[in-house]
C-alpha positions in Angstrom: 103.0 103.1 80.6 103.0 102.3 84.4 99.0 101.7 84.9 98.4 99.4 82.3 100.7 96.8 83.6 100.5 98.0 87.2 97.9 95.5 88.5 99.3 92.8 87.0 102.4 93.6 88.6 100.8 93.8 92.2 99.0 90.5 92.0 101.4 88.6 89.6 104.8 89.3 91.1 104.2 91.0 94.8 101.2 88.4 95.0 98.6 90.6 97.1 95.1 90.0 97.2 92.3 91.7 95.2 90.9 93.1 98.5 94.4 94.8 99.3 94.7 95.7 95.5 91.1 97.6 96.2 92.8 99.1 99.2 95.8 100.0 97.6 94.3 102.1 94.4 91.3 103.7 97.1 93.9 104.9 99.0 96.1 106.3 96.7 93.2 107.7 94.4 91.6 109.8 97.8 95.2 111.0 98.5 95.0 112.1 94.9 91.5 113.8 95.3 93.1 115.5 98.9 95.7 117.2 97.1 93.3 118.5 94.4 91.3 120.1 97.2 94.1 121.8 98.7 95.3 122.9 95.3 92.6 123.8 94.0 91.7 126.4 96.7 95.1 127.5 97.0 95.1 128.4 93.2 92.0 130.5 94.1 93.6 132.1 97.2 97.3 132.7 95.2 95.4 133.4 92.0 97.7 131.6 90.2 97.4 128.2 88.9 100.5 127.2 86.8 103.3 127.5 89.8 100.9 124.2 91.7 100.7 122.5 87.8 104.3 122.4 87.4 105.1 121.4 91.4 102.7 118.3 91.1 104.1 117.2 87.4 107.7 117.7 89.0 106.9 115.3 91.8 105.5 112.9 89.4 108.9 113.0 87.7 110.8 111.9 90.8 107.8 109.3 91.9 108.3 107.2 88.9 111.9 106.1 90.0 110.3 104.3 93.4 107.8 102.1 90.7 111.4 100.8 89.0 113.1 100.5 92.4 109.7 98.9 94.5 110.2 95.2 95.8 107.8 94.8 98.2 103.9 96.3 98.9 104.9 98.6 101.0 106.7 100.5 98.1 104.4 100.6 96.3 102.0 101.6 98.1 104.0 104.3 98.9 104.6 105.5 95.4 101.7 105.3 94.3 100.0 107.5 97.0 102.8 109.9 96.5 102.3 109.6 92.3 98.5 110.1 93.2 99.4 113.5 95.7 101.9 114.9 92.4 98.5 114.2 89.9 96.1 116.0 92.9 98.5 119.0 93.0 98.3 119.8 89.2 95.0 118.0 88.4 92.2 121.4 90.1 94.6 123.8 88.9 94.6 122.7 85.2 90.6 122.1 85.6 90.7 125.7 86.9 92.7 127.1 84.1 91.5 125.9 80.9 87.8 127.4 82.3 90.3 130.6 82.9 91.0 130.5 79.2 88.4 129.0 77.3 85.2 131.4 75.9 82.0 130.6 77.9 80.3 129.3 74.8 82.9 126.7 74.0 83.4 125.2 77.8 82.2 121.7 76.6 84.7 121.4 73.7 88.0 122.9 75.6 87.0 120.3 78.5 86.5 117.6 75.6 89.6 118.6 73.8 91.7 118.2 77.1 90.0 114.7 77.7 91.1 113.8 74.0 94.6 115.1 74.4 95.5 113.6 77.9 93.6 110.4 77.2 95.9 110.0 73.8 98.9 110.4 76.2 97.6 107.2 78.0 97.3 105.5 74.6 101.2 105.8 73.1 101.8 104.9 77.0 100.0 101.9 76.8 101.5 101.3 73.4 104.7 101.8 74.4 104.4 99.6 77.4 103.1 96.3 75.0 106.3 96.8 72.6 108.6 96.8 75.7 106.8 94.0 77.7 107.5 91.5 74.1 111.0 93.6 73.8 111.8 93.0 77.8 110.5 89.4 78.3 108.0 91.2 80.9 110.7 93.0 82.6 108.3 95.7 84.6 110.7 97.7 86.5 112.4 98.9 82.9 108.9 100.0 81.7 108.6 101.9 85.0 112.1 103.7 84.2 111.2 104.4 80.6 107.7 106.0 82.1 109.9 109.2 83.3 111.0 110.2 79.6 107.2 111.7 78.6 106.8 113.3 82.0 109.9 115.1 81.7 108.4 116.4 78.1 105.4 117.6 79.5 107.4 119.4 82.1 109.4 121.1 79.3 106.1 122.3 77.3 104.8 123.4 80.9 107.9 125.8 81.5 108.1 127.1 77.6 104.9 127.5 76.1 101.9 127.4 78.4 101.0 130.6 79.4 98.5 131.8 82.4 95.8 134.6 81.4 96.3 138.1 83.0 94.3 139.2 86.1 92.6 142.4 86.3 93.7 144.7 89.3 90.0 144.7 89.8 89.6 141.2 90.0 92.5 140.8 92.7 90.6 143.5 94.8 87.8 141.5 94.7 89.5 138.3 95.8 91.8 139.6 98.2 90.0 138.5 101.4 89.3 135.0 100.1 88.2 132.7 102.8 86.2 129.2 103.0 83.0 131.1 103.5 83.1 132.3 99.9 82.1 129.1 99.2 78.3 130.0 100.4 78.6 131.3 97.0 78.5 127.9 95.2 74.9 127.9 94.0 72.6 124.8 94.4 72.8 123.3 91.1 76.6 122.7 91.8 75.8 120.5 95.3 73.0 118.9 93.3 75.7 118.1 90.4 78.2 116.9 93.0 75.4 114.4 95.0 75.2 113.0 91.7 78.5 112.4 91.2 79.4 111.1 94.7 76.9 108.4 93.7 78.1 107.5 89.9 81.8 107.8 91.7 81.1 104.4 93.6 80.9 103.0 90.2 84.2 104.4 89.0 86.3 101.5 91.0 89.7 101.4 89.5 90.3 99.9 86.0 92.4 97.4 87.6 89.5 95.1 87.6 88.8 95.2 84.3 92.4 94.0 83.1 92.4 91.4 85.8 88.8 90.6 84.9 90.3 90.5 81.2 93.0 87.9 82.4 90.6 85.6 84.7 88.8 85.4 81.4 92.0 84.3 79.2 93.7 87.4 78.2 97.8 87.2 78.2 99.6 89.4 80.4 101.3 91.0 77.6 98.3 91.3 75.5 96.7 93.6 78.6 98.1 96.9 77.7 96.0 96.7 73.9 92.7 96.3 76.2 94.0 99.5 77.5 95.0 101.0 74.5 91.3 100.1 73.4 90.0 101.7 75.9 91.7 105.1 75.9 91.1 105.3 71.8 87.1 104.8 72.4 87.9 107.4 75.0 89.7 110.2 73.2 87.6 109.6 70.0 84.6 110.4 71.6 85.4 113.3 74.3 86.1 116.1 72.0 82.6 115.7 69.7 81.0 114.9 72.4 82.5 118.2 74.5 81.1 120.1 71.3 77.5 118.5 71.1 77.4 119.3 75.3 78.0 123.3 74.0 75.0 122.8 71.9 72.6 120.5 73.7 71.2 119.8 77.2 74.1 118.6 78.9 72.6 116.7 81.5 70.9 114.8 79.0 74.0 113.6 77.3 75.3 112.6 80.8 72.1 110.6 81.4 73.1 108.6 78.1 76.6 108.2 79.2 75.5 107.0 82.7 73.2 104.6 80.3 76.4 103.2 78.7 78.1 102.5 81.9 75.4 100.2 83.1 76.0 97.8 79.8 79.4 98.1 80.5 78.9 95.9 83.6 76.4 94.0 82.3 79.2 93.0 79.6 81.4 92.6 82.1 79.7 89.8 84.3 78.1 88.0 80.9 81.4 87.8 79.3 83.2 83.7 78.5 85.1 85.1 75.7 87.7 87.5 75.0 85.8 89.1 72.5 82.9 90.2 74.7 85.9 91.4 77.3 86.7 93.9 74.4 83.7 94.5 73.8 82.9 95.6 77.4 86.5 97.7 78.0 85.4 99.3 74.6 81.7 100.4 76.4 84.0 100.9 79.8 86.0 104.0 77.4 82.8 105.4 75.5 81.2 106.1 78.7 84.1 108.3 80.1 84.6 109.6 76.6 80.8 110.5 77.2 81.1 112.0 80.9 84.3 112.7 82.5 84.8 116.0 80.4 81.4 116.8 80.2 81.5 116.8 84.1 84.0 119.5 84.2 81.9 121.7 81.9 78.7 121.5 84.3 80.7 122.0 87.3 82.4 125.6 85.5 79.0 126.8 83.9 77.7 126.3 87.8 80.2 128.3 89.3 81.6 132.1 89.3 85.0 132.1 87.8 86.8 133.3 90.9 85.9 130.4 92.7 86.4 127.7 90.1 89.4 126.4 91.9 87.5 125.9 94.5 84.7 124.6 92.7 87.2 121.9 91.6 88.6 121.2 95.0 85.3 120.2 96.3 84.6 118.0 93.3 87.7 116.0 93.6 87.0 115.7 97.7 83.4 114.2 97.0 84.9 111.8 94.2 87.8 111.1 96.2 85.9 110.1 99.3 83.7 108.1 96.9 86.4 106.3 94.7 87.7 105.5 97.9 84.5 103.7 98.9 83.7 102.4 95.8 87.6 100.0 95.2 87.0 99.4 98.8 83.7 97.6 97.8 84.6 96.7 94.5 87.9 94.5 96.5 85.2 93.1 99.2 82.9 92.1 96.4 85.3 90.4 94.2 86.6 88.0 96.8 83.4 87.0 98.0 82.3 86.6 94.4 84.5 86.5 92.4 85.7 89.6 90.0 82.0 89.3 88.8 81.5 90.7 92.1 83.1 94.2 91.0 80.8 94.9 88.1 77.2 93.8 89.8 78.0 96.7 92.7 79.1 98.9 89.8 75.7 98.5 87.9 73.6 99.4 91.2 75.5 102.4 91.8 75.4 103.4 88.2 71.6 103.3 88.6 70.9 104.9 91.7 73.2 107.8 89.8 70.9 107.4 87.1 67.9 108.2 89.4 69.6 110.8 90.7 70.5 112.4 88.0 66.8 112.3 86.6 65.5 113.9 89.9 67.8 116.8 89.0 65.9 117.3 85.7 62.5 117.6 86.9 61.2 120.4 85.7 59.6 123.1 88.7 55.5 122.7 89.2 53.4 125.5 88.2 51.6 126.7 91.0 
């Protein structure tokens, strides 16, 4: 409800620039990939994850209140780094226990199932946001009041119904002394995966650039939300199957196609004079992360021993933090020296050299 009418908001009624818009989301999205670190390796150290999930989706409760009340760029800024640091605190956690509880075999579909469920949560949002912005004349700062009513659902399923997996007394002996240096233990295929992410990371600048992309190309302000809607459908459709193929098939593979999809998605993007090719693109810009974003959380937890999949997480969310970071930073620069075209021609090279990357990690060993 808040992010699909949250740029608009920035540049439309606080009138900031796309280069502080780029500065703004960068920040706030590496604050969010901070927190995950520290979370994550605390829910390693505490062995427990669920105490962090429900202190980070409490926090998000309370955050929502400074969106309604923000009247200047300094507010929110401020609530969106904190909304970002309440998402970091829960997000490793989660990652680290739905690999806690799913059966190795079926890692793909649990991480594709969670992409389908929380990217359908984005989609009533978005919904919900287009009904109230015709309702509300475009009054913002009610949508960002009604945006605390699902957060304080999920808050109530969190307390009641989701329940963490027992640990072995032998497992806590063998964690007890956990320290950094466990994390020698992270095998080489993992920092291979995560130098391959770092680079398809640059690409992932923040979808506020494709809704104002969208509206430099004639979308309405109210019609916005749909493109996001659009997106998040193409999105959940595709996670969950694709989840299951990845549990049966070479999962770097189907990443390399989904890394495929996200270079037309910026060739779309800087070809497009019509709406139609807009929604075409955002469409593309949805089946790639349908394609990838849980199939990257199944490589990184078949990579890694399961007493260390917090941490695991944490250093995943630092790399692509420190990245996404870099990447709005460049996608802002670009598109006012070039318009938001700008955006989408730095996406496409960094998609590629991920692409390279990627490919390198396939080769097979020589035979001597």
């Amino acid at each position: 409800m808040v992010f699909s009418i949250l740029p608009t908001f920035l540049v439309d009624v606080l009138g900031i620039s796309h280069a502080n818009l780029g500065r703004i989301e960068g920040i706030a999205i590496f604050c969010a990939f901070a927190a995950k670190v520290f979370s994550g390796v605390l829910s390693d150290y505490w062995k427990k994850r669920k105490p962090l999930i429900i202190l980070g989706t409490s926090l998000s409760i309370i955050i929502k209140l400074m969106f309604a009340a923000a009247n200047s760029i300094l507010w929110i800024f401020a609530a969106r780094t904190i909304d970002r640091l309440s998402k970091g605190i829960r997000s490793a956690p989660t990652d680290a226990l739905i690999a806690d509880l799913s059966p190795k075999n079926l890692e793909g579909a649990s991480f594709g199932l969670r992409q389908t469920l929380y990217t359908l949560g984005a989609v009533f949002g978005a919904a919900i946001a287009t009904s109230l912005m015709f309702l509300s004349s475009h009054n913002y700062r009610l949508i960002f009041l009604f945006s605390i009513v699902p957060a304080t659902i999920a808050l109530v399923i969190l307390l009641v119904w989701v329940k963490a997996p027992e640990v072995s007394s032998e497992t806590k002996t063998t964690q007890a002394d956990w320290h950094w240096r466990e994390a020698r233990y992270l095998p080489p295929t993992f920092w291979k995966l995560l130098i391959v992410i770092f680079i398809l990371m640059l690409a992932r600048f923040s979808e506020a650039f494709l809704t104002l992309r969208a509206k430099e190309v004639g979308w309405s302000v109210a019609m916005l939300p749909l493109l996001v809607v659009g997106y998040e459908i193409v999105h959940a459709t595709f996670a969950w199957p694709i989840g299951k193929l990845a549990d049966r098939y070479d999962r770097k593979k189907i990443l390399l196609a989904g890394l495929g999809v996200l270079i037309l998605t910026n060739i779309i993007m800087i070809l497009a004079n019509a709406t139609i090719w807009i929604f075409v693109g955002v469409l593309f810009a949805g089946l790639h992360m349908g394609m990838t974003q849980g199939l990257i959380s199944a490589l990184i937890a078949e990579s890694t021993p399961n007493h260390l999949r917090g941490t695991a997480f944490a250093f995943y969310y630092l790399t692509t933090g420190i990245a996404v970071y870099i990447g709005n930073e460049v996608a802002g620069r670009l598109s006012d020296c070039y318009g938001l075209v700008g955006a989408f021609w730095g996406g496409g090279v960094f998609t590629t050299l991920a692409c390279i990357a990627l490919c390198l990690t396939m080769q097979p060993k020589r035979q001597l």
